[in-house]
C-alpha positions in Angstrom: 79.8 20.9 -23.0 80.3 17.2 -21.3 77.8 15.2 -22.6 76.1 12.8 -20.3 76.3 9.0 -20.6 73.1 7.6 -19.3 73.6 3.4 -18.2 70.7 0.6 -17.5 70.2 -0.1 -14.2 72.6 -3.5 -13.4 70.4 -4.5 -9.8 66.9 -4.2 -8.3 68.6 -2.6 -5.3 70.0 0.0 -7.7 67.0 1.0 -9.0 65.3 1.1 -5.8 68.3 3.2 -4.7 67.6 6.0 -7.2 64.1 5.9 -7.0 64.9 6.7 -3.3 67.4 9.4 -4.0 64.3 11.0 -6.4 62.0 11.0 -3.3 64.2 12.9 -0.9 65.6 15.1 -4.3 69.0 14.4 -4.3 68.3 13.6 -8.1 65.8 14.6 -10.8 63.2 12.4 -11.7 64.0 12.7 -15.6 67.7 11.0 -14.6 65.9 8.0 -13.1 63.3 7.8 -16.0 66.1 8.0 -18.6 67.9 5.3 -16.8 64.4 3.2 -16.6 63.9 3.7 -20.3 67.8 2.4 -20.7 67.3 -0.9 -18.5 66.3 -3.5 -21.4 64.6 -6.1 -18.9 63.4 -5.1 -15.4 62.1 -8.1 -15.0 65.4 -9.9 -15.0 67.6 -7.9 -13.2 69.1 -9.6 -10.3 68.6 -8.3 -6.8 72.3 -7.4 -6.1 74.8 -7.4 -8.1 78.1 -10.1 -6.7 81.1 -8.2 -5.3 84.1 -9.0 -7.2 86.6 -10.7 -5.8 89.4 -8.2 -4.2 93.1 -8.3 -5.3 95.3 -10.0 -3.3 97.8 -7.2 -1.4 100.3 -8.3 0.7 100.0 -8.0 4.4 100.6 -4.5 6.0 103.9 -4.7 8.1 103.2 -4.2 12.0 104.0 -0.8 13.4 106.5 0.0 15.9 104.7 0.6 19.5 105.6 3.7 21.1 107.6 4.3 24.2 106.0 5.3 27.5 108.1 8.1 29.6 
């Protein structure tokens, strides 16, 4: 069997997010209260998390146009 790995919540907005997901039943209510007994500090988290910074790609190449008859 795969054991689950149950994680703190890192935002507000997450946590709001699955409490959502609980009221319309995508999830089960246990999974949200294991991951609210998980969250050390609720009081501290922050309200969203910052996106990281994306690696630099080079720019796509431009694409041939094609002909008209």
């Amino acid at each position: 069997m795969k054991e689950e790995v149950v994680m703190p919540f890192k935002s507000k907005a997450q946590r709001r997010l699955f409490w959502a997901k609980v009221g319309r039943g995508e999830i089960s209510k246990e999974k949200a209260e294991e991951w609210e007994k998980e969250t050390p500090n609720k009081e501290k988290l922050p309200e969203r998390l910052k996106k990281k910074p994306a690696e630099k790609r080079p720019a796509p190449k431009p694409r041939a146009k094609k002909r008209s008859k």
